[in-house]
Structure formats: structure tokens, C-alpha cells
C-alpha positions as CSV (number, residue, x, y, z in Angstrom):
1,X,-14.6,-17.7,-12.3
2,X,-11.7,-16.0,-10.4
3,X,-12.3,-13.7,-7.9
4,X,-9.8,-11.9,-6.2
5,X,-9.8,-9.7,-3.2
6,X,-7.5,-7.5,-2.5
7,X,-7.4,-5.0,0.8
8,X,-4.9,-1.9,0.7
9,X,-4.8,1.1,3.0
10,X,-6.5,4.2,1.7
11,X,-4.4,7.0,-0.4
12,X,-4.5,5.2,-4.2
13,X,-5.8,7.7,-6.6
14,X,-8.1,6.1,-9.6
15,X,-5.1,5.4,-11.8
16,X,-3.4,3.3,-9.9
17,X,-6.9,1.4,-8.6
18,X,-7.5,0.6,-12.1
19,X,-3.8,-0.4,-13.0
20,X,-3.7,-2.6,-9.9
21,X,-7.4,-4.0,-11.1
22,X,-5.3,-4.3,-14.8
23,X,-2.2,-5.8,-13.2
24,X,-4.2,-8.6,-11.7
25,X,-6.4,-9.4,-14.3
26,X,-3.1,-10.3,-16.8
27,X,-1.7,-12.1,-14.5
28,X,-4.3,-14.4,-13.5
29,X,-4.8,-14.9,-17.4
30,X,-1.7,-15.7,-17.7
31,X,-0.9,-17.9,-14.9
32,X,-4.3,-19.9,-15.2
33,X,-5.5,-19.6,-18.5
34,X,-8.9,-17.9,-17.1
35,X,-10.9,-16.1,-19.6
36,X,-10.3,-12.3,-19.1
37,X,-14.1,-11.8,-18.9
38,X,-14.2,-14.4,-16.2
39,X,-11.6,-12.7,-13.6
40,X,-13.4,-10.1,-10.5
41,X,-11.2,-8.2,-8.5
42,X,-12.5,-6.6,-5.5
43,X,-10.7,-3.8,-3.8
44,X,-11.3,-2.8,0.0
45,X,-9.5,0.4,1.0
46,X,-9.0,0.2,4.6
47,X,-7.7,3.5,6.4
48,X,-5.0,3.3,8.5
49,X,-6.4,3.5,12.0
50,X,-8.4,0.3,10.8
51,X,-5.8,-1.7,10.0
52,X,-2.9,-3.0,12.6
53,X,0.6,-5.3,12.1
54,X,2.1,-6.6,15.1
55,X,-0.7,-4.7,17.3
56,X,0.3,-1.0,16.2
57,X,-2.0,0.6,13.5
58,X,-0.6,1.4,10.1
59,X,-1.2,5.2,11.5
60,X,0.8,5.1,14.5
61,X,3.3,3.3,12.3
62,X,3.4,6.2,9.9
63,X,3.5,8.5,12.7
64,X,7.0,6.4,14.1
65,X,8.6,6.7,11.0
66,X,7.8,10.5,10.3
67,X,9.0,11.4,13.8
68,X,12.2,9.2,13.0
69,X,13.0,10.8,9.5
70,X,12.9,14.2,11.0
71,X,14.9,13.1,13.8
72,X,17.7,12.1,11.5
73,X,17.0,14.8,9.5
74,X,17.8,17.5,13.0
75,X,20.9,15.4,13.4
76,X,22.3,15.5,10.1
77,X,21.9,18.6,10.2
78,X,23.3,19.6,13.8
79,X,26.6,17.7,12.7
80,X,27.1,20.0,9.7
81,X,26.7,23.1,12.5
82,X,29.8,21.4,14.2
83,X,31.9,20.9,10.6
């Protein structure tokens, strides 16, 4: 009996839980020849300030690369004021 555990950050709406559930199931059917009865997934959603890569929190990390988009986004458009 497979189980498989998977852990994703927070934000999924039910549709893509249960196509990522879906997903999972087919695949291990197909790769192992499990029955599809047979296969448990488990799904943990972690929020962001809980879960870290490299010792920075998928958050903060967020937070980086919003600040960095609008950033490039001012100086795009500061060099169109000078064309």
C-alpha cells in the first residue's frame, strides 16, 4: 500500500488539491503497478512563515522578490521618462 506525503506552502484552492491528489495517484499506478485503491496521499499545507530554504522563510522570500519586481518595475519605468 503506497502512501505518499506530500508538504506544499498554503494558497492551493480545492481544485488543484484534488488534481495534485489525482496526479499522484496515476502516476504511482503507472510506474508501480499499485492498485488504484491501494495508493494514500497525504497533503500538509505549510504556511510560509513555517517553512525556510537556505535559513530565510518562504515569506521573507516572497517579500524579496516583490520588493525586486517593483523595483524593476520603477526603473523601467524612470528610463522611459528620460526617452
Amino acid at each position: 500500500m503506497p502512501l505518499i506525503q506530500v508538504s506544499i506552502g498554503t494558497g492551493r484552492d480545492e481544485d488543484q488539491l484534488r488534481t495534485l491528489v489525482t496526479e499522484l495517484t496515476d502516476a504511482t499506478v503507472r510506474a508501480i503497478g499499485a492498485r488504484r485503491e491501494a495508493v494514500t496521499v497525504v497533503v500538509t499545507q505549510v504556511e510560509a512563515t513555517h517553512w525556510a530554504n537556505g535559513g530565510t522563510t518562504l515569506a521573507d522570500k516572497k517579500v524579496a522578490r516583490e520588493a525586486a519586481a517593483a523595483a524593476a518595475a520603477a526603473d523601467r519605468e524612470g528610463e522611459s521618462d528620460d526617452a
